[in-house]
C-alpha positions in Angstrom: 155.5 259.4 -86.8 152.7 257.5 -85.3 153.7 255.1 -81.7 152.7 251.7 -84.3 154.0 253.1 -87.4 157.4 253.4 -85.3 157.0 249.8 -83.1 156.6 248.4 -86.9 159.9 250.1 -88.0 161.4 249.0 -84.9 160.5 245.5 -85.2 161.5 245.2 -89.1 164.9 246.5 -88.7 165.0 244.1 -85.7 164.1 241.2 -87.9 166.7 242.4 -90.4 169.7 242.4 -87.9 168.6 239.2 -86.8 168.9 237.5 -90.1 172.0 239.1 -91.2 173.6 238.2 -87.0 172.3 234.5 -88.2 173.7 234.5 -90.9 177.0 235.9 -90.0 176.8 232.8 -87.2 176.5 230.5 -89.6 179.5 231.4 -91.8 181.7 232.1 -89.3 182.3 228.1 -89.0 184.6 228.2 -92.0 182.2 226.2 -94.3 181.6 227.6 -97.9 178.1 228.7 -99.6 177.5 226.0 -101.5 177.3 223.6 -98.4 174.6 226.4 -97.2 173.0 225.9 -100.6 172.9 221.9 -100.2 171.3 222.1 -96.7 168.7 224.9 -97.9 167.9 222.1 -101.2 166.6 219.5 -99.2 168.3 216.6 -97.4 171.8 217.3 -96.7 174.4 214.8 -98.7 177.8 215.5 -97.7 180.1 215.3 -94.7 179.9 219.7 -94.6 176.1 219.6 -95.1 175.5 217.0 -92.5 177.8 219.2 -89.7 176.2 222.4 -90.3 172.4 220.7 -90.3 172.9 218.7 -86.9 175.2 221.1 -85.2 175.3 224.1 -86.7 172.0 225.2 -86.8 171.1 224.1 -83.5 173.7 225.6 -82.0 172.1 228.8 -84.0 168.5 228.2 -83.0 169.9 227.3 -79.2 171.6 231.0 -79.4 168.1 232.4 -80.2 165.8 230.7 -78.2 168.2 231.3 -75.5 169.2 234.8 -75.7 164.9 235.2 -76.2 163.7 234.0 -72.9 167.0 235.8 -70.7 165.8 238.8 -72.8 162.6 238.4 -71.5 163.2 237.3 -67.8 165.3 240.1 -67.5 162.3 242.1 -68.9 159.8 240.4 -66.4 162.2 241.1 -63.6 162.8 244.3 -64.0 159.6 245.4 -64.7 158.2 243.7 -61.7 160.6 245.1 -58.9 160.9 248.5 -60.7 165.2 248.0 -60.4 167.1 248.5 -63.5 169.9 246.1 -62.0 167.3 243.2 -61.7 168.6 240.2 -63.5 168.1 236.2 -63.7 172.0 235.9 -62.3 171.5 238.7 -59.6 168.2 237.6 -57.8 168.9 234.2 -57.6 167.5 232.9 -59.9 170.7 232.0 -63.0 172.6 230.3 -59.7 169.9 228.5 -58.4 168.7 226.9 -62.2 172.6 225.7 -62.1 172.8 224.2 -58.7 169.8 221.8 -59.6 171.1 221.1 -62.7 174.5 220.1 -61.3 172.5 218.4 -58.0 170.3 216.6 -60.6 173.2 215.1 -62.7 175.3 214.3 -59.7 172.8 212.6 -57.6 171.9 210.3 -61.1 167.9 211.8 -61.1 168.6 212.4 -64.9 170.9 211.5 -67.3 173.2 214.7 -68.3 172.4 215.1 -71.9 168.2 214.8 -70.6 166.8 218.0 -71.2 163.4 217.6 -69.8 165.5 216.0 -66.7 167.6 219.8 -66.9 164.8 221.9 -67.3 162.7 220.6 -64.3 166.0 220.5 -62.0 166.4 224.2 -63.6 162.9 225.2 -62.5 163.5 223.8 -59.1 166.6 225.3 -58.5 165.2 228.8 -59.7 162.6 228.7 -58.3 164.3 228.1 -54.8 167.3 230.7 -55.6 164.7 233.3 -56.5 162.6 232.9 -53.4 165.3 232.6 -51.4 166.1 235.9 -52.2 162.6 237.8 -52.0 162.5 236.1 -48.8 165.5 237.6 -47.6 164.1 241.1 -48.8 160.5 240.4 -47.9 160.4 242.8 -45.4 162.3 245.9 -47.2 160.3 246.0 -50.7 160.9 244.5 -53.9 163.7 247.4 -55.0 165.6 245.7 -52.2 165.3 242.2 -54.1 169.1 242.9 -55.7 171.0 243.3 -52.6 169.4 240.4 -51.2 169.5 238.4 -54.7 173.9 238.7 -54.2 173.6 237.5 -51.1 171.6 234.4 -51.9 173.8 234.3 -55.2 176.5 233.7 -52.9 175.4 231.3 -51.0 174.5 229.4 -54.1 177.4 229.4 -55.7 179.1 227.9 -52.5 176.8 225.3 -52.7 178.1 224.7 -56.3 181.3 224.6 -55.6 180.7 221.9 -52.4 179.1 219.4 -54.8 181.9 220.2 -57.2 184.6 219.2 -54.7 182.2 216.2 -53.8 182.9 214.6 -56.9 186.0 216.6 -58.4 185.7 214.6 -62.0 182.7 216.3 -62.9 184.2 219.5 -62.9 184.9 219.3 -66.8 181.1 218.6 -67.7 179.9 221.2 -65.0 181.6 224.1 -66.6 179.3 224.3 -69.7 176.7 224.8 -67.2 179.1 227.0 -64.8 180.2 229.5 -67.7 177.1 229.0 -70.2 177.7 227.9 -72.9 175.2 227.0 -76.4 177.9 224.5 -77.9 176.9 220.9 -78.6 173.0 221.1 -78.6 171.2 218.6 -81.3 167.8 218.9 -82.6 166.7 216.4 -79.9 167.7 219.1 -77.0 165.7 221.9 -79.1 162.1 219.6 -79.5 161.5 220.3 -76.2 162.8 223.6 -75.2 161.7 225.5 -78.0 158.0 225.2 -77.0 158.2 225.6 -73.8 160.4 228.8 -74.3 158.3 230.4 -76.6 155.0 229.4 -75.4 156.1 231.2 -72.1 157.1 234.0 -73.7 153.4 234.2 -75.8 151.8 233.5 -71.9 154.1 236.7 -70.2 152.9 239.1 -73.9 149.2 238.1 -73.0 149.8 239.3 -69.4 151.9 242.8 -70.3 149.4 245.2 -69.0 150.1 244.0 -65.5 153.4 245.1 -65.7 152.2 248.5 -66.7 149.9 248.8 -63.9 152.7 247.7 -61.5 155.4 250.2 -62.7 153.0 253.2 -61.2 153.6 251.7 -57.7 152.1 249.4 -55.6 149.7 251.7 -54.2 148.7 252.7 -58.1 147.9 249.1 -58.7 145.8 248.6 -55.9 143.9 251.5 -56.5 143.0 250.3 -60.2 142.3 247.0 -58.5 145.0 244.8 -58.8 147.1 242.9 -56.1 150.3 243.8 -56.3 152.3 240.8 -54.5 149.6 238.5 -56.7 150.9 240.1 -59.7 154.5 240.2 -58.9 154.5 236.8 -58.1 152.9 235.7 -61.4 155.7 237.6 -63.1 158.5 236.7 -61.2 156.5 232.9 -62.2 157.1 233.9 -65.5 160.4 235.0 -65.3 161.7 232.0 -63.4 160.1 229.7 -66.3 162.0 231.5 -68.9 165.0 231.7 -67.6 164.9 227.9 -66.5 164.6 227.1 -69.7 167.3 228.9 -71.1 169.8 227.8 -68.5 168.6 223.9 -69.2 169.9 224.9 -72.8 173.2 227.2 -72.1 173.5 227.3 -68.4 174.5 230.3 -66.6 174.8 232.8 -69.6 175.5 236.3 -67.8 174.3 239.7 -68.9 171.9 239.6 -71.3 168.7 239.3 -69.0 170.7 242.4 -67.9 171.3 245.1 -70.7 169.0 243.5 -73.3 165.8 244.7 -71.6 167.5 248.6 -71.2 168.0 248.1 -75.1 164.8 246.6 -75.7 162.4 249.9 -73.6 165.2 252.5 -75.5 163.8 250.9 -78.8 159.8 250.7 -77.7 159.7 254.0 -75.1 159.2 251.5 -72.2 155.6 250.3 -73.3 155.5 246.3 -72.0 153.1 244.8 -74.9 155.9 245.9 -77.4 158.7 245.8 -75.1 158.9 241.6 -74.7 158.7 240.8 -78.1 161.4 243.8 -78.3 163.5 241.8 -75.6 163.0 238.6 -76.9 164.1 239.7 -80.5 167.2 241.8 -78.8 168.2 239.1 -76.5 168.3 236.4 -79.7 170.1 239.1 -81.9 172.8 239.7 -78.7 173.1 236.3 -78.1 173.9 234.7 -81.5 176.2 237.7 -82.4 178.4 236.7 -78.7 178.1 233.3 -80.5 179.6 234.2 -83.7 182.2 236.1 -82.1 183.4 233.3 -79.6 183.2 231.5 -82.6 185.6 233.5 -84.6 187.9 233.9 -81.3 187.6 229.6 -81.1 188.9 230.0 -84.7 191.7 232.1 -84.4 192.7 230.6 -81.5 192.8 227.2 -82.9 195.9 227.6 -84.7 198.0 228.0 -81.8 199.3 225.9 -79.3 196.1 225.5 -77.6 194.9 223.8 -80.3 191.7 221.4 -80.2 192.1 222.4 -76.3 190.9 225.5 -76.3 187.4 226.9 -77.6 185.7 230.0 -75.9 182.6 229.6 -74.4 179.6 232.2 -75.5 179.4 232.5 -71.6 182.8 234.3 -71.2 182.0 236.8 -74.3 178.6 237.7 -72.7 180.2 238.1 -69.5 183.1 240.4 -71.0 180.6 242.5 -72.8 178.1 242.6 -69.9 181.0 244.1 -67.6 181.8 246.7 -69.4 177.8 247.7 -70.3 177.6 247.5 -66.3 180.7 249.9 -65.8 178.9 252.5 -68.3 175.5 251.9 -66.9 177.1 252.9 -63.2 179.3 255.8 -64.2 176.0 257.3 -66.1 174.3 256.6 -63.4 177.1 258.5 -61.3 177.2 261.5 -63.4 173.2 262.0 -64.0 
């Protein structure tokens, strides 16, 4: 079997687990398949039909576009610094977009439900959190980036926690943004973010070969002509954009700028022109199924005494999951 005849097998039976994830997203909110049928008719009449068109199906496209662009940072990451462990929440980057998100809201720079006011407060703080940590490991290469990346994580998160105890009854409304969450976004939230989401993501596929060249080594790249720092940075740019955009959407989901990318060069053989629209497919497939299942766990919940207390955010599932694909990756790692 020929490499495209395989990338196009690949990438249908991607687009097939995608549709049936959405539309296992969509039905896990209880509502029957006629109200489905209304919205797909036209206008939307009814009570049901109105609910699922202005929150359930953003909440779906916010899982996708999401789960896309941490797919793809995680790609861009780890492609750059040659580290399988590189990852928006483990460079900096994930803590950072937070922080000015939380800074923004609390200092009054943007209202909180402004998401051109989140996404450039996410983009500053990224962008801050991810070159505080390549500053810290300027001088010991970019494979050093992670250790680094914890260690400005940390400090990050203290931050958070000081403007948290600053003003202690914002706590509730931070921890969406704290725990990551794709709950409560409206089709006013998506008009912006989708574009810039996916236009990044077009900008990065246009620019793969880089990547390629960099994964030889530095001194491969240089020798074919390229700047390596000048191209790292331009990735890193990309990767900082991306996932910016998905934390002004979600926040702080963990993990999938993490294992997505190891599914997404398992499913293209590593190759970088097929292996971000891989990611961005694998991280909107992994995302909306976490979705659907804190979903289901909200519902069964529900019943209990916790009732309309108690929902579970797609943040903690993604988290959960990610722990344990971490724990496998590390005893593999152990026993190879």
């Amino acid at each position: 079997m020929s490499a495209s005849t395989r990338n196009l097998l690949v990438t249908l039976a991607a687009l097939a687990t995608l549709a049936v994830v959405a539309g296992t997203h969509v039905l896990v909110t209880g509502l029957p398949f006629h109200v489905l049928a209304g919205v797909l008719d036209g206008v939307p009449e009814g009570l049901s039909e109105h609910v699922l068109w202005e929150l359930g199906l953003p909440r779906l496209l916010t899982a996708m576009l999401t789960g896309a662009g941490l797919g793809v940072a995680g790609f861009l990451l780890q492609s750059a610094l040659r580290n399988p462990l590189a990852a928006p929440e483990f460079t900096g980057v994930n803590p950072g977009a937070v922080l000015g998100i939380l800074g923004g809201t609390t200092l009054g720079l943007f209202p909180a439900d402004s998401v051109g006011g989140a996404l450039v407060a996410a983009l500053t703080g990224g962008a801050l959190g991810g070159g505080l940590s390549w500053a810290l490991a300027s001088r010991r290469g970019p494979g050093q980036v992670i250790v680094a990346g914890l260690l400005g994580s940390a400090v990050l998160a203290g931050l958070t926690t000081m403007l948290l105890a600053y003003q202690p009854s914002r706590f509730g409304n931070a921890m969406r943004w704290l725990v990551g969450s794709v709950e409560g976004r409206v089709w006013d939230h998506l008009t912006f973010a989708t574009w810039w989401i996916l236009a990044w993501i077009a900008l990065v596929w246009l620019g793969s070969a880089v990547l390629g060249v960099l994964a030889g080594g530095d001194e491969h790249a240089a020798a074919l002509g390229l700047v390596p720092n000048l191209a790292r940075a331009l990735a890193l740019a990309g990767a900082i954009a991306l996932a910016a955009g998905a934390a002004s959407l979600a926040g702080a989901v963990a993990f999938i700028g993490l294992v997505v990318p190891h599914i997404a060069r398992r499913a293209v053989r590593g190759e970088p022109r097929t292996g971000i629209p891989a990611a961005a497919l694998a991280g909107a497939i992994v995302l909306t199924g976490a979705d659907a299942l804190a979903q289901l766990l909200t519902g069964l919940l529900s019943g209990g005494a916790f009732a309309h207390r108690l929902g579970v955010p797609t943040g903690v599932v993604t988290a959960l999951a990610g722990a344990a694909v971490l724990v496998a990756m590390a005893r593999k790692e152990r026993d190879a």
